[in-house]
C-alpha positions, -999 to +999 in steps of 0.1 A: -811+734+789-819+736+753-855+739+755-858+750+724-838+724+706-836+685+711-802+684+723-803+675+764-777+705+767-747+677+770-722+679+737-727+640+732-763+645+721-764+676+708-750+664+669-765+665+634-759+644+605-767+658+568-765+631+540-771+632+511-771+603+482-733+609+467-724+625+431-691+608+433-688+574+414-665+560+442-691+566+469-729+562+472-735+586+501-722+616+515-724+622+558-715+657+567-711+662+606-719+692+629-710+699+667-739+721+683-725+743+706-733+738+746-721+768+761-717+789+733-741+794+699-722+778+677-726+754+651-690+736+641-677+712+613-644+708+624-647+674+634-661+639+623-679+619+642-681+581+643-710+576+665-732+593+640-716+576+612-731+540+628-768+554+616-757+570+583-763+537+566-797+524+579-807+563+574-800+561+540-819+533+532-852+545+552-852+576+528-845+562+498-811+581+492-792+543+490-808+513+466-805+481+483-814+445+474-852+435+486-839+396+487-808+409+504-799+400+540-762+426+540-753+457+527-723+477+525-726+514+515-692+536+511-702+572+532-676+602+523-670+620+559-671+655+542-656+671+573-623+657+564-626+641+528-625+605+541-642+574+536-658+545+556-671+512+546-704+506+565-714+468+565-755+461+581-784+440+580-812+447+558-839+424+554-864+433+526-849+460+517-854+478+552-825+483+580-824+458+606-824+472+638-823+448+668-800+424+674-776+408+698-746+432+698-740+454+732-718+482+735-706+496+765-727+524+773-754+523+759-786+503+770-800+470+756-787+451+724-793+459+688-779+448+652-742+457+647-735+482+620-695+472+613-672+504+603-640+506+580-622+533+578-598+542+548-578+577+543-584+585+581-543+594+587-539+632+588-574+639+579-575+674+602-539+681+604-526+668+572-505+642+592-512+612+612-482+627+635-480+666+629-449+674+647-435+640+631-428+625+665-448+602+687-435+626+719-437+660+727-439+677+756-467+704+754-470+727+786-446+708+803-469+675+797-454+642+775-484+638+748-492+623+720-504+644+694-523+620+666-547+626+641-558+591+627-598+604+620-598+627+651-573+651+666-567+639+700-536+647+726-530+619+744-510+615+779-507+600+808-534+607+832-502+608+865-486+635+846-515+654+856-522+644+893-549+624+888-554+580+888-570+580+855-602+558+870-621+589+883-656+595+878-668+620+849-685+641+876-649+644+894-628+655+872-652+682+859-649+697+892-615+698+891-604+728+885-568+728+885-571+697+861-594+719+838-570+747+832-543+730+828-558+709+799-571+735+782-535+752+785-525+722+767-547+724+741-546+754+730-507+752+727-513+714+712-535+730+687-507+755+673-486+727+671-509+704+650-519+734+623-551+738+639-546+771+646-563+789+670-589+762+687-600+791+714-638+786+696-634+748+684-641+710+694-610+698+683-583+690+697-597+660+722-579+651+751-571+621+763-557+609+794-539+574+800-535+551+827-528+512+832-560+493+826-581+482+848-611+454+840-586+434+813-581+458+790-550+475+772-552+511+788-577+528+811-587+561+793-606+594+804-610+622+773-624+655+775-640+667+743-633+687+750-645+710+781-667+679+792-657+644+803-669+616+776-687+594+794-670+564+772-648+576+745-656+585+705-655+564+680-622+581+659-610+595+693-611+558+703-589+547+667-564+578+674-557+568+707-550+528+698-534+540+672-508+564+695-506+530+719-492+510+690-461+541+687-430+533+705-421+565+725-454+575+733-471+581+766-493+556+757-468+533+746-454+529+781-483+520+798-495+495+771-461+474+770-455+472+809-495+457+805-508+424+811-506+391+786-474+407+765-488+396+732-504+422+709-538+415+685-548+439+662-583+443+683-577+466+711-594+475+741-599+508+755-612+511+791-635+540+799-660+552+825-693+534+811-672+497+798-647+495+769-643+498+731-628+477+712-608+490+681-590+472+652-558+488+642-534+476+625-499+499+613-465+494+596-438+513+593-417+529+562-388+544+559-392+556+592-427+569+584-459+552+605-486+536+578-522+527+589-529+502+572-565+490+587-587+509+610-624+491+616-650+493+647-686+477+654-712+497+663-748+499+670-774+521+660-816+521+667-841+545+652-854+564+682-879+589+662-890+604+634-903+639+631-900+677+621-887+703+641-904+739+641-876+769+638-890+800+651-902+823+624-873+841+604-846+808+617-857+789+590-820+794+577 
């Protein structure tokens, strides 16, 4: 149970952002990300992650790493994602020259309302894998499973939750004690690794898995995503952006399920149904010479200061 730590023994808050105020002229701050391990002592950096990347900003600005306007009432602040060299625009309230914190904006989730913090993400394509596509096809069939396997700011393999026996609309708590289900997506990961030049993800986070089905509450697709031993109980931020953007490929899993939806027209906002609500994503691609272009990916968040403290390593763990 993590008591010596402040994790709650559960992967989705058991993170750590480091940032640091930016040497790059392009940049003014940069956010690197680190998985702590649940079931195993590890610390990882393998990964991003946009949930974090919501507080980098108004973090910033508390310890004096970011200058900001006192008369100013918005800020936007380029962060560098170390893990994967790629940059998001973060857009939030200040007012003088102290984050904003409460507001209006609810996300599915998470309790109450609070200001949004508005994300844009540029060089996300390939980030982990060098591709936004690393077998170059929007199709392949891993362990006898159609997937998706994307990388647009998150590795993810994406499929269709019948092609594994189950609805797609099941409870966290269910599908974590399905066995059967369990094995079988970690056969597909490992295998899905290999195939995106992850190597051997035996001992990582990465790849996620995601599983698809026909939406539910209005939506474009229902979605359930293991991160990947665990069930999400929504979905990640650039898991979320990977998955839209493997919806938005003809040929994909995905694909099927969002075309034979509901309303036939397309926006570039989509919606992403998961256990705790939705998430809303804007994606937008183009194609070019055959190759698949990303040309906007942008999310709203929400982020509150919750505390702020120091935590006492045992002696000789200082390190």
């Amino acid at each position: 149970r993590q008591i010596d730590g402040i994790g709650g023994a559960h992967p989705l808050t058991s993170k750590v952002a480091v940032v640091s105020a930016s040497a790059d002229p392009d940049t003014d701050l940069d956010y690197l990300f680190l998985q702590v391990g649940i079931d195993d002592a590890l610390i990882s950096d393998r990964q991003n992650c946009g949930n974090l990347l919501a507080g980098v900003g108004p973090f910033a600005v508390e310890r004096g790493l970011a200058a900001v306007p006192v008369d100013g009432s918005e800020v936007t602040l380029r962060i560098r994602m170390v893990n994967t060299d790629s940059i998001a625009t973060a857009t939030f309230t200040v007012i003088g020259g102290r984050p904003v914190y409460e507001g209006d904006t609810a996300i599915s989730g998470v309790p109450g309302t609070a200001a949004a913090v508005h994300l844009d993400f540029e060089g996300l394509a390939g980030s982990s894998t060098g591709s936004l596509l690393p077998t170059g096809t929007p199709r392949d069939i891993v362990e006898g499973i159609a997937c998706t396997l994307i990388d647009n700011g998150m590795p993810v393999v994406v499929m269709r939750a019948d092609a594994l026996d189950i609805r797609g609309d099941e409870a966290c708590a269910e599908l974590e004690t399905n066995a059967a289900l369990r094995s079988k997506l970690e056969d597909v990961r490992l295998a899905a690794g290999e195939l995106m030049n992850l190597g051997d993800v035996s001992e990582t986070t990465v790849p996620k898995l995601t599983m698809v089905s026909a939406p539910l509450a209005g939506g474009d697709l229902c979605t359930r995503t293991f991160i990947p031993h665990r069930c999400h109980d929504a979905i990640g931020v650039l898991g979320a952006v990977s998955v839209a953007t493997a919806a938005l490929l003809p040929g994909s899993p995905a694909n099927d399920l969002f075309t034979a939806g509901p309303g036939g027209e397309r926006s570039d906002t989509f919606v992403l149904e998961h256990p705790t609500g939705s998430f809303e994503a804007a994606i937008t691609i183009r194609t070019d010479g055959g190759a698949v272009l990303v040309e906007r990916a942008g999310i709203v968040r929400t982020t509150r200061k919750l505390m702020d403290g120091v935590v006492f390593p045992r002696a000789g763990q200082e390190k």
